[in-house]
LOMI-753805 format. One record per atom (N, C-alpha, C): residue number from 1; atom name; x, y, z. Coordinates in nm, 3 decimals. Each point is the difference from the previous one (the first is absolute). Example, Ala and Ser with C-alpha at 12.3 -4.5 7.8 and 13.67 -1.06 7.14 Angstrom:
BEGIN
<1 'N' <1.319 -0.569 0.780>> <1 'CA' <-0.089 0.119 0.000>> <1 'C' <0.090 0.120 0.000>> <2 'N' <-0.035 0.105 -0.072>> <2 'CA' <0.082 0.119 0.006>> <2 'C' <-0.077 0.109 0.073>> 
% end
This chain:
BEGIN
<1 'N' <10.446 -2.206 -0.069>> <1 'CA' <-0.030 0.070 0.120>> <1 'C' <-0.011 0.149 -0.028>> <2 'N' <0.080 0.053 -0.090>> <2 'CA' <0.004 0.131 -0.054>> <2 'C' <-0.139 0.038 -0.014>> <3 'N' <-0.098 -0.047 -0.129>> <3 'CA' <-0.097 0.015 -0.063>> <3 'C' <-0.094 -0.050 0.139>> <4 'N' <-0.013 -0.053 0.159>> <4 'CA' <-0.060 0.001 0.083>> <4 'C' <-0.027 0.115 0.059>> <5 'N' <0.126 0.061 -0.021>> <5 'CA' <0.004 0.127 0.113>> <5 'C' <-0.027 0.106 -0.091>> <6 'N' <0.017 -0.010 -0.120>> <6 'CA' <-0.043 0.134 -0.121>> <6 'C' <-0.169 -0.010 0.034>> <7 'N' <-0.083 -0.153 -0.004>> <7 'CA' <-0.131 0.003 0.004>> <7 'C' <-0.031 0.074 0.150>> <8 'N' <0.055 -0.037 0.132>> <8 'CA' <-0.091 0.054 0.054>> <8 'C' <0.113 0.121 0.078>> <9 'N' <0.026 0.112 -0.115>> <9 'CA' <0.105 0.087 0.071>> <9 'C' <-0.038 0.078 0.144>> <10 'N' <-0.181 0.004 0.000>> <10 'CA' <0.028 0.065 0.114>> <10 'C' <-0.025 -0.062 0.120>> <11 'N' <0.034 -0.172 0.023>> <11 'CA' <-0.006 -0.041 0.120>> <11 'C' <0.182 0.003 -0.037>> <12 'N' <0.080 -0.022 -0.070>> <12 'CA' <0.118 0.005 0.049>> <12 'C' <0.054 0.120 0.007>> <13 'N' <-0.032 0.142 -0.015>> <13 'CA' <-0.001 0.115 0.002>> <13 'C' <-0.031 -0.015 0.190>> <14 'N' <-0.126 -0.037 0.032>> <14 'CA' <-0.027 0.001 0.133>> <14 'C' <0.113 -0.082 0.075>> <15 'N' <0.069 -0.089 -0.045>> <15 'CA' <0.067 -0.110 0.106>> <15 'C' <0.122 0.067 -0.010>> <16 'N' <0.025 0.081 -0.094>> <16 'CA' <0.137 0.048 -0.036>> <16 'C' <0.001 0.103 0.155>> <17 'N' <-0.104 0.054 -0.025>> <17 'CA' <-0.035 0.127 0.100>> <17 'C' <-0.016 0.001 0.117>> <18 'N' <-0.054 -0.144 0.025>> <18 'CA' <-0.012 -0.068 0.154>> <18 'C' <0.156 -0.029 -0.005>> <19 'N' <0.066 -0.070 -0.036>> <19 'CA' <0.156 -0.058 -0.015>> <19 'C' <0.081 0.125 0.046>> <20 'N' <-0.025 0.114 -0.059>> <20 'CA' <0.055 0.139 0.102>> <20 'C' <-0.061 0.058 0.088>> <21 'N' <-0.073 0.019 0.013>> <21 'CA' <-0.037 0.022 0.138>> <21 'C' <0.044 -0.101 0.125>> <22 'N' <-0.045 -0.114 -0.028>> <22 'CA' <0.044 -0.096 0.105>> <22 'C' <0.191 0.048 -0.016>> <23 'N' <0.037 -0.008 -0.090>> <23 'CA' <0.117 -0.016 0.036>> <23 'C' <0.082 0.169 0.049>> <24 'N' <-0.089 0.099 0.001>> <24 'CA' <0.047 0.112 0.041>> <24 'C' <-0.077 -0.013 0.170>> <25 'N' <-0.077 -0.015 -0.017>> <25 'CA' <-0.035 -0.054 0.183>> <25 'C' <0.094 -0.097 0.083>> <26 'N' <0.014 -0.148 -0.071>> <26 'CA' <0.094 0.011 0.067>> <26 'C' <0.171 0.033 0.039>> <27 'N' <0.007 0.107 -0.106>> <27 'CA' <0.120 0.100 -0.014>> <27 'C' <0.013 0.109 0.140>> <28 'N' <-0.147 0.039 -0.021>> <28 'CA' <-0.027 0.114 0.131>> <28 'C' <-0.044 -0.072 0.142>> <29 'N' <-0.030 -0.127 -0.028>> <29 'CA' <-0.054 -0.006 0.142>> <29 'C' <0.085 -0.137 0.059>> <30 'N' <0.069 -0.053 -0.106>> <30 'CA' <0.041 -0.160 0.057>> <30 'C' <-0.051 -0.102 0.015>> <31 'N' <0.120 -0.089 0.004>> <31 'CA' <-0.119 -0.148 -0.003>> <31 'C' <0.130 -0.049 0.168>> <32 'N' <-0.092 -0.116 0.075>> <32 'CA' <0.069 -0.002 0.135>> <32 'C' <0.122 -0.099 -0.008>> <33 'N' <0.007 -0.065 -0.188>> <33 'CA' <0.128 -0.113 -0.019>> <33 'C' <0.090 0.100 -0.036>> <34 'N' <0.002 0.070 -0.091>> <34 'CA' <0.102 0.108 -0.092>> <34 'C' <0.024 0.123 0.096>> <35 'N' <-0.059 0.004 0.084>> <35 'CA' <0.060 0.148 0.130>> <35 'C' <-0.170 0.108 -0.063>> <36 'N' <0.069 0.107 0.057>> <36 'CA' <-0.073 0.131 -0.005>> <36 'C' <0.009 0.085 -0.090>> <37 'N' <-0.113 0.045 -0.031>> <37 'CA' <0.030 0.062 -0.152>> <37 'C' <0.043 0.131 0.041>> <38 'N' <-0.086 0.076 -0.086>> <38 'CA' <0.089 0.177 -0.029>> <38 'C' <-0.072 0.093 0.128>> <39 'N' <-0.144 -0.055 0.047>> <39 'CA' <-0.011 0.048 0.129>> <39 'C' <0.076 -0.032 0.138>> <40 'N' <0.019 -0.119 0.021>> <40 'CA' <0.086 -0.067 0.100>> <40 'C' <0.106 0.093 -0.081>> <41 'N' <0.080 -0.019 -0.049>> <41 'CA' <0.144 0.072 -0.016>> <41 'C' <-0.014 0.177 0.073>> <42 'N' <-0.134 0.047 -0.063>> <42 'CA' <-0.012 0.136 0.021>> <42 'C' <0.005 -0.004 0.165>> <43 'N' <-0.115 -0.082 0.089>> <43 'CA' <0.049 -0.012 0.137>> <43 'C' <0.075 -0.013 0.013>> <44 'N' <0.091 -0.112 0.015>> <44 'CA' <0.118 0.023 0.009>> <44 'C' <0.109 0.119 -0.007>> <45 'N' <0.017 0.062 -0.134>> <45 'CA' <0.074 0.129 -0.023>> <45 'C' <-0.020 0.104 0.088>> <46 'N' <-0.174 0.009 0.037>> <46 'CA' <-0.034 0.137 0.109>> <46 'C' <0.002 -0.045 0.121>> <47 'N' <0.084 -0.107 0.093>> <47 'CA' <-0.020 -0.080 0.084>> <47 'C' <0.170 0.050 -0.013>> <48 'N' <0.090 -0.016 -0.116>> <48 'CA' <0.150 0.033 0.026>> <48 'C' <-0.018 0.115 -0.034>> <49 'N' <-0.046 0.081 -0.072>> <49 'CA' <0.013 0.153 0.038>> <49 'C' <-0.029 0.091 0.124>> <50 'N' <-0.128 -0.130 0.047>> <50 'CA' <-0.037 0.128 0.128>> <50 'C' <0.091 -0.053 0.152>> <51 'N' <0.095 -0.114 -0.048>> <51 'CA' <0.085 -0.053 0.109>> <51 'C' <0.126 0.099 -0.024>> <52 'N' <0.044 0.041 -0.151>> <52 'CA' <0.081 0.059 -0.014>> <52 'C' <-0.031 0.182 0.051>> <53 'N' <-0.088 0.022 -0.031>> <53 'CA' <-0.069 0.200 0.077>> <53 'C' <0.030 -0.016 0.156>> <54 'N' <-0.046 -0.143 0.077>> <54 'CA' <0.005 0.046 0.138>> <54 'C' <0.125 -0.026 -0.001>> <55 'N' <0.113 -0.080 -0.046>> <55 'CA' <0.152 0.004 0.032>> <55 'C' <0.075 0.101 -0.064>> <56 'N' <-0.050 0.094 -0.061>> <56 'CA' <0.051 0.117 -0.056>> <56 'C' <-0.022 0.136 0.109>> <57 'N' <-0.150 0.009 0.043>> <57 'CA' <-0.061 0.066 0.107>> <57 'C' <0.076 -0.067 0.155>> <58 'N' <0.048 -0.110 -0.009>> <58 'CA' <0.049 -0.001 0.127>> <58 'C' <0.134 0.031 0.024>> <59 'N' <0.094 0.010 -0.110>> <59 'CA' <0.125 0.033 -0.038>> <59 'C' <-0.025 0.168 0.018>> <60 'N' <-0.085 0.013 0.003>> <60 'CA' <-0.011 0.182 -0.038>> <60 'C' <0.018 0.029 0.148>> <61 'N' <-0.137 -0.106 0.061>> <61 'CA' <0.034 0.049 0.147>> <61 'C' <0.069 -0.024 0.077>> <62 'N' <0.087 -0.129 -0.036>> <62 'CA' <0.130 0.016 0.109>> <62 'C' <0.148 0.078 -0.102>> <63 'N' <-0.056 0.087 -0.128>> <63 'CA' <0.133 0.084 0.016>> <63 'C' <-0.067 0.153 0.009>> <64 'N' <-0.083 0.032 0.042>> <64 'CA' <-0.093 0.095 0.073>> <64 'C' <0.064 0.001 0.149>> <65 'N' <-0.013 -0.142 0.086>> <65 'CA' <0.016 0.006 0.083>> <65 'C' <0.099 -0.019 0.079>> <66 'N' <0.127 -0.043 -0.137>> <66 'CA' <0.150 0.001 0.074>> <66 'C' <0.022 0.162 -0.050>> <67 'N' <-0.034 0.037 -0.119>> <67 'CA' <0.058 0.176 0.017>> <67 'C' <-0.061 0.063 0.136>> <68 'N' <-0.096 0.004 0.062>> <68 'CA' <-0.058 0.031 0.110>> <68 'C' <0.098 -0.050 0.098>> <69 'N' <0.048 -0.118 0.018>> <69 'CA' <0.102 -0.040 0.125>> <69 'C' <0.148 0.064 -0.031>> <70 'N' <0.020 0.028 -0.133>> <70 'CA' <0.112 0.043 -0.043>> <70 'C' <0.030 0.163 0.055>> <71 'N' <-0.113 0.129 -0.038>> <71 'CA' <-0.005 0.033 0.048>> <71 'C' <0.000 0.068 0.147>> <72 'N' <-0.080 -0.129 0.048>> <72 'CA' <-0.060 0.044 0.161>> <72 'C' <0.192 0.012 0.073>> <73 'N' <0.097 -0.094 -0.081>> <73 'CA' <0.136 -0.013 0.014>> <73 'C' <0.088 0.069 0.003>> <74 'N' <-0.016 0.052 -0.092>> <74 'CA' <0.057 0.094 -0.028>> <74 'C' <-0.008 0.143 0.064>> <75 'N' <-0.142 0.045 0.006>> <75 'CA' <0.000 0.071 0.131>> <75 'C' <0.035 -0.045 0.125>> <76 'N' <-0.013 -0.093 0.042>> <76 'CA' <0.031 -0.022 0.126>> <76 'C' <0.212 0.013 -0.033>> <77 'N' <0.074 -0.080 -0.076>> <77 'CA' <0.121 0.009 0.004>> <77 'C' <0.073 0.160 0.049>> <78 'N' <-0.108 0.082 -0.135>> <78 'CA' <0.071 0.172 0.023>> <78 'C' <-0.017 0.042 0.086>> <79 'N' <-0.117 -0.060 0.112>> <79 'CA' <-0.016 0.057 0.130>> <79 'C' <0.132 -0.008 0.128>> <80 'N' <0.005 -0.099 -0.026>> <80 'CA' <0.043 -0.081 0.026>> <80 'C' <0.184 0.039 0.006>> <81 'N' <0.053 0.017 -0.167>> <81 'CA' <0.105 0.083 -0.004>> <81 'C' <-0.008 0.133 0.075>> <82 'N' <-0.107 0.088 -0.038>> <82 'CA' <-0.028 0.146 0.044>> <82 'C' <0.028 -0.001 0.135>> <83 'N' <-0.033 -0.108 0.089>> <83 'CA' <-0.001 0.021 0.141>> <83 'C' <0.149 -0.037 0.035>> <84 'N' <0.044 -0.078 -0.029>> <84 'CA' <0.126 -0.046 -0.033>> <84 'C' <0.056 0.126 -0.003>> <85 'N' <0.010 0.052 -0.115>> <85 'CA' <0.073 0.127 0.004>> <85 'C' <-0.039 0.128 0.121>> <86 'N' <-0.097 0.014 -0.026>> <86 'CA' <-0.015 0.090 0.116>> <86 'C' <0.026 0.007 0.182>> <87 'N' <0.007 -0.120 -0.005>> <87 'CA' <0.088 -0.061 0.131>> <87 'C' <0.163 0.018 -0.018>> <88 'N' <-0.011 0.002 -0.111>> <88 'CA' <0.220 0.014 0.025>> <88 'C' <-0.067 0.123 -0.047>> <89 'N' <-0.041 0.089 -0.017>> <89 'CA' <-0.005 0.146 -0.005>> <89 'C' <-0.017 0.032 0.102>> <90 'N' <-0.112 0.019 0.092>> <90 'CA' <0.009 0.037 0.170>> <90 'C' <0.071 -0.063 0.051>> <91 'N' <0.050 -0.107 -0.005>> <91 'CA' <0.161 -0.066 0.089>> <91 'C' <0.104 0.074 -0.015>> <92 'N' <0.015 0.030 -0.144>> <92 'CA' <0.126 0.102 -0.023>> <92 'C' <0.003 0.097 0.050>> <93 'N' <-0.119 0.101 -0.003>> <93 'CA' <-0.009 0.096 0.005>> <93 'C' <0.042 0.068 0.193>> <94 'N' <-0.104 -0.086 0.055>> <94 'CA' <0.064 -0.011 0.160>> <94 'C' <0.092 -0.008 0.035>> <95 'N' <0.071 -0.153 -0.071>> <95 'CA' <0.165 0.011 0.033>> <95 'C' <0.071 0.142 -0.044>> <96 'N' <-0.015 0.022 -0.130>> <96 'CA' <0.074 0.130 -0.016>> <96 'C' <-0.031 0.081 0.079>> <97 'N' <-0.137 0.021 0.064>> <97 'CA' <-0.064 0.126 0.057>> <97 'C' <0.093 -0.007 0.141>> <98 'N' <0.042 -0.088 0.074>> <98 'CA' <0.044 -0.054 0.103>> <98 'C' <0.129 0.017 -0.022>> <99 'N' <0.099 -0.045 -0.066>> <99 'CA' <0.137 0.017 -0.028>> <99 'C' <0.066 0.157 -0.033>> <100 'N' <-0.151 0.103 -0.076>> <100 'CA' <0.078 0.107 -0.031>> <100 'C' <-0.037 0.059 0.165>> <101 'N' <-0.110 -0.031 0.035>> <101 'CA' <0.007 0.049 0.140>> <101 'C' <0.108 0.014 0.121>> <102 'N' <0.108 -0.124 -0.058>> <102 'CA' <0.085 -0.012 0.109>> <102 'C' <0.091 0.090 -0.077>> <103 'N' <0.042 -0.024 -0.124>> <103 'CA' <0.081 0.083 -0.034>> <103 'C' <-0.044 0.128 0.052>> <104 'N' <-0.071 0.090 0.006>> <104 'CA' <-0.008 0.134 0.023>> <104 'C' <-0.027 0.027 0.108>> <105 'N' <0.009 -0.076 0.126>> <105 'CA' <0.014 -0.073 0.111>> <105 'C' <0.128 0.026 0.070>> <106 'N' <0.097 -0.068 -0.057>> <106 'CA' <0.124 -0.012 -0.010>> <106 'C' <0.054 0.106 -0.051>> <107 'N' <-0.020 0.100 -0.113>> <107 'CA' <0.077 0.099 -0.033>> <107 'C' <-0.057 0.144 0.082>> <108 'N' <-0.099 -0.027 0.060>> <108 'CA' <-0.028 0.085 0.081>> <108 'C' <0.041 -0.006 0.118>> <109 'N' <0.044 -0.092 0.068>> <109 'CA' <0.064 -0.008 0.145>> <109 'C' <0.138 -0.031 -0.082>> <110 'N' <0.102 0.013 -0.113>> <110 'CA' <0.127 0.026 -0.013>> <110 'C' <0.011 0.137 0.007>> <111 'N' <-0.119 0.089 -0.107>> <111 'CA' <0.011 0.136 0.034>> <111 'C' <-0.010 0.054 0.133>> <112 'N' <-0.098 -0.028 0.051>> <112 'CA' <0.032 0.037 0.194>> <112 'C' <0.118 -0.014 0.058>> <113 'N' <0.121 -0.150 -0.049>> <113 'CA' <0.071 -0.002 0.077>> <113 'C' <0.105 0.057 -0.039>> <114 'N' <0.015 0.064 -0.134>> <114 'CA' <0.087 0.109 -0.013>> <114 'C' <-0.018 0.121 0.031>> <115 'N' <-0.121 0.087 -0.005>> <115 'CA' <-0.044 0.100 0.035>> <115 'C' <0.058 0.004 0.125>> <116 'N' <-0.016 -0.098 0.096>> <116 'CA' <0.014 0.006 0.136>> <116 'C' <0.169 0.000 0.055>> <117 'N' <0.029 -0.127 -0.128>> <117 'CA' <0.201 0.036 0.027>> <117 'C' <0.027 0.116 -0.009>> <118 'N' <-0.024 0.092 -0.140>> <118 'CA' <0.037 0.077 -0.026>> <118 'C' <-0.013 0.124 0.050>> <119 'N' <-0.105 0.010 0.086>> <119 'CA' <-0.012 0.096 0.120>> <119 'C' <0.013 -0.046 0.154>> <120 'N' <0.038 -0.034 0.001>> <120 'CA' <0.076 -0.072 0.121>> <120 'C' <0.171 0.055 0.060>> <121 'N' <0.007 -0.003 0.128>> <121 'CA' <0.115 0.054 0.067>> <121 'C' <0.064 0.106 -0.063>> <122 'N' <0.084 0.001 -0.091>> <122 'CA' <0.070 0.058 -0.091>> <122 'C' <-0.085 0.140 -0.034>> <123 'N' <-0.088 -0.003 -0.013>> <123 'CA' <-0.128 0.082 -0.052>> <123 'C' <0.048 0.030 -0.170>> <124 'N' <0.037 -0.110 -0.026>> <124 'CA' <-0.017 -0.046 -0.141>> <124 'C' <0.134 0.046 -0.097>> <125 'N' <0.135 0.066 0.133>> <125 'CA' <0.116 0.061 -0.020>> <125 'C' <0.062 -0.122 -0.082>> <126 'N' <0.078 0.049 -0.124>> <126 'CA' <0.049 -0.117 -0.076>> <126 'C' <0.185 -0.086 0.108>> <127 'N' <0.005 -0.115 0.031>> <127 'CA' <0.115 0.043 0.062>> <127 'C' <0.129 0.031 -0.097>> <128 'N' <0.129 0.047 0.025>> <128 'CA' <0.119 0.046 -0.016>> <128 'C' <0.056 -0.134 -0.143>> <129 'N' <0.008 -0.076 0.081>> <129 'CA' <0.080 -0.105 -0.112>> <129 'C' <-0.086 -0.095 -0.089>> <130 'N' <-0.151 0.041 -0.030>> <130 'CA' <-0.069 -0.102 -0.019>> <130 'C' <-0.081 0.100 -0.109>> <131 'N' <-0.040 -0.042 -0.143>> <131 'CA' <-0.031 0.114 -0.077>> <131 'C' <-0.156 -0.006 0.025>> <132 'N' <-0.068 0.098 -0.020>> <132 'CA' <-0.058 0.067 0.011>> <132 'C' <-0.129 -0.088 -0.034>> <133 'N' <-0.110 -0.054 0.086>> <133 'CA' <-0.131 -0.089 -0.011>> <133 'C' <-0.134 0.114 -0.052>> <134 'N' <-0.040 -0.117 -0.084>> <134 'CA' <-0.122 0.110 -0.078>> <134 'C' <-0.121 -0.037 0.083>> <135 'N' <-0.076 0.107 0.012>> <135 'CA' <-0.099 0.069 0.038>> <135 'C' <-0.133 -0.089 -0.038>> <136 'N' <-0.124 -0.023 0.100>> <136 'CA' <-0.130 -0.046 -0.015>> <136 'C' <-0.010 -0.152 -0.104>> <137 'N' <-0.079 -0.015 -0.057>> <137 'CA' <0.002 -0.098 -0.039>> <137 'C' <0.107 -0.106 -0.100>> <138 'N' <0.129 0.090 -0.053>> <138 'CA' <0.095 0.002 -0.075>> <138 'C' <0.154 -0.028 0.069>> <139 'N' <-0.035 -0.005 0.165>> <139 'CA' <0.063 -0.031 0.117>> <139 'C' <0.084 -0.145 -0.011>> <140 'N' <-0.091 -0.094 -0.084>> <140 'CA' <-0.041 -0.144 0.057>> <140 'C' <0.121 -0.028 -0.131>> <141 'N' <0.054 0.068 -0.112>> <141 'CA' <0.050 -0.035 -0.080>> <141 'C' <0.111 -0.143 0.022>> <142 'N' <-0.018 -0.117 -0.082>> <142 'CA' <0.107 -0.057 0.036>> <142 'C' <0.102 -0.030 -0.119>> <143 'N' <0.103 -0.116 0.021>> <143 'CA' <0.103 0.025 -0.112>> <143 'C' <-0.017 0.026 -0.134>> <144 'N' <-0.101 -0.082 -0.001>> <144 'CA' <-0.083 -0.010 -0.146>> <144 'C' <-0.012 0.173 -0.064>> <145 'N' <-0.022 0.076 0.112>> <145 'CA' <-0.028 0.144 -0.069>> <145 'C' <-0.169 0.025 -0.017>> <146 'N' <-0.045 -0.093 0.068>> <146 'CA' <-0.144 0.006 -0.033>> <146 'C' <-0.077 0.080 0.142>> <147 'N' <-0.101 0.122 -0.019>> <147 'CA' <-0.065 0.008 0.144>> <147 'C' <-0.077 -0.117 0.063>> <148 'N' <-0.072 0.048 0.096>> <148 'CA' <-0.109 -0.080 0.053>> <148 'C' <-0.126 0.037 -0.094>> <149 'N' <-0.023 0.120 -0.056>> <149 'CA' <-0.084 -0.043 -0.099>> <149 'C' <-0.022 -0.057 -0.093>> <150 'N' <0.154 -0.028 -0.037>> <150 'CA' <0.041 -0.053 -0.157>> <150 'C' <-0.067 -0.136 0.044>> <151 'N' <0.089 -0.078 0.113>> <151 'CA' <-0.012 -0.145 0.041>> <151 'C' <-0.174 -0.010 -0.009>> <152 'N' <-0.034 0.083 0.112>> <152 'CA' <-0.147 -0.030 -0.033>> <152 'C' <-0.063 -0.030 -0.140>> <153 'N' <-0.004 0.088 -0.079>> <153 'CA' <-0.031 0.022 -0.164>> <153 'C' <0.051 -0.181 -0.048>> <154 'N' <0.109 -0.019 0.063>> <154 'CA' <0.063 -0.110 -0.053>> <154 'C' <-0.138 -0.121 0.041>> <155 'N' <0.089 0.009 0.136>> <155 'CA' <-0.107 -0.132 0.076>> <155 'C' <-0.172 0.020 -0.078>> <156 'N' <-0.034 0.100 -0.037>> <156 'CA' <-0.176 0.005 -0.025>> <156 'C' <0.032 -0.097 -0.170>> <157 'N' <0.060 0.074 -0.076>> <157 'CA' <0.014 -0.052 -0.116>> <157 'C' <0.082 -0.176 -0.024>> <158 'N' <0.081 -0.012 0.083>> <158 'CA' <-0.004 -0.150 0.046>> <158 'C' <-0.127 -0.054 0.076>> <159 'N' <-0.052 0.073 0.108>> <159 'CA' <-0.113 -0.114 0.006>> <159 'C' <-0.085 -0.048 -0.106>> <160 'N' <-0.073 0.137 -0.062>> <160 'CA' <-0.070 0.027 -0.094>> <160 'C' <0.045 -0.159 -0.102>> <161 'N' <0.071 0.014 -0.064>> <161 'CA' <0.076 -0.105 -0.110>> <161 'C' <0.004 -0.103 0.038>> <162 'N' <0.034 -0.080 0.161>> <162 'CA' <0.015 -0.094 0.040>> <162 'C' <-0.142 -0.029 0.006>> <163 'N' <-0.170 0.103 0.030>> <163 'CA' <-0.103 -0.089 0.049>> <163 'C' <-0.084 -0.025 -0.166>> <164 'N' <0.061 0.117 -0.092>> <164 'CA' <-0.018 -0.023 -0.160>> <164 'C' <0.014 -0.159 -0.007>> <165 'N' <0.132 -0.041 0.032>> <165 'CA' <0.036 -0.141 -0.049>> <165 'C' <-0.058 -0.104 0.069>> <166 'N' <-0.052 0.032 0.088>> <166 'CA' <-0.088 -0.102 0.111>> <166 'C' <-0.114 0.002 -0.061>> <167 'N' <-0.012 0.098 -0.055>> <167 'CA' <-0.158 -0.003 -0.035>> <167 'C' <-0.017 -0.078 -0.130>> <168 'N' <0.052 0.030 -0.091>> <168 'CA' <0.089 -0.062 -0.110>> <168 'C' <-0.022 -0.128 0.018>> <169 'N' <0.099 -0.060 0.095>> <169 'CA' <0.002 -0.133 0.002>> <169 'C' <-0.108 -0.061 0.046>> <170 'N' <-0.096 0.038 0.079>> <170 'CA' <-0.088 -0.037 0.059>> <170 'C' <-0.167 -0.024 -0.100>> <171 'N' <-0.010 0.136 -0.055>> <171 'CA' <-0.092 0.017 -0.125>> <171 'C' <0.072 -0.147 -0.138>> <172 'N' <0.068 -0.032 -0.004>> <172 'CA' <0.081 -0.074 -0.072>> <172 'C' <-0.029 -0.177 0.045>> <173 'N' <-0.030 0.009 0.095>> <173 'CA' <-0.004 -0.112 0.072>> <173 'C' <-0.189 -0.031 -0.041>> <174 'N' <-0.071 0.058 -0.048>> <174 'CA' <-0.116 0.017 0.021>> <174 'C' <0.007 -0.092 -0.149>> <175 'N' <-0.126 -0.129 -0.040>> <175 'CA' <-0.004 -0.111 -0.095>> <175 'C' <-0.113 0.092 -0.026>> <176 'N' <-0.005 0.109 -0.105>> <176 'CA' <-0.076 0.030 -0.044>> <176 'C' <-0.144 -0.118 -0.100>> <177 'N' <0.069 -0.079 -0.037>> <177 'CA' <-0.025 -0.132 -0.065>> <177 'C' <-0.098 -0.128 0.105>> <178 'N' <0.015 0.010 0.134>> <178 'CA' <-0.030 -0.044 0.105>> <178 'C' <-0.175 -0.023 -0.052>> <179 'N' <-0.030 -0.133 0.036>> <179 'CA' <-0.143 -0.049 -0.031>> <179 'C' <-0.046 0.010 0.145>> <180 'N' <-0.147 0.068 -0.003>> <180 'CA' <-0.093 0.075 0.113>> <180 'C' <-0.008 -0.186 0.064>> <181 'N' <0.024 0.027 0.112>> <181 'CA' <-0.090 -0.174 0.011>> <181 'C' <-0.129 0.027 0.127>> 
% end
């Protein structure tokens, strides 16, 4: 058989040549018993790549579009706090505005009503067995040793501290952390 194929080398040269080709065709193109060759595979591959781009592109846009909700949240929360706070800021502020009012309210009709003892009947003569009462606003002194201005000074700086701590507690009370809903 040797010395067949030496005689006519170039028909088995040709069959050799047909023998690859056919068999690189159906490498690239398939046969419909053995599956799909190297084109079918290539569909395939750009069929999972371009399934894989739009699930990559759609991942983009829903974390595009939760940072966007994340955001929109987040502003809304600080608003949210801000107003929060600024409501116990004008709440406070009234109440205090209102409380020092009475105080100076009050220490103004105590000063009247010493002014008025103290010039009264007597015409302000100290009496005999009773020592000697101080004068205008320093009148009001009581055991403590403190005037009526002192007390005042007192009462402002106690309110003052007491609406500090209200405020305090109140600003405190605020869930800075609180999700906008």
């Amino acid at each position: 058989m040797i010395p067949l194929l030496l005689s006519n080398w170039r028909r088995t040269a040709t069959l050799a040549l047909l023998g690859v080709v056919v068999a690189l065709l159906i490498q690239i193109h398939g046969l419909p018993v053995i599956g799909g060759g190297l084109i079918a595979r290539l569909e395939r591959m750009t069929a999972l790549n371009s399934e894989n781009v739009a699930s990559h592109r759609k991942t983009k846009a829903a974390y595009v579009q939760a940072m966007a909700d994340a955001l929109r949240n987040e502003q809304l929360r600080l608003a949210q706090v801000k107003a929060a706070q600024e409501r116990i800021n004008h709440d406070q502020k009234v109440r205090a505005d209102e409380r020092f009012a009475a105080l100076r309210a009050r220490y103004d009709s105590l000063r009247g009503q010493v002014g008025k003892a103290v010039g009264s009947q007597g015409g302000g003569q100290p009496m005999p067995s009773l020592p000697e009462p101080a004068f205008g606003a320093d009148a009001a002194a009581g055991a403590d040793g403190l005037s009526l201005a002192e007390r005042y000074e007192c009462s402002v700086a106690a309110t003052q501290l007491d609406e500090l701590i209200t405020w305090v507690s109140a600003q405190v009370a605020i869930d800075p952390n609180e999700v906008a809903r």
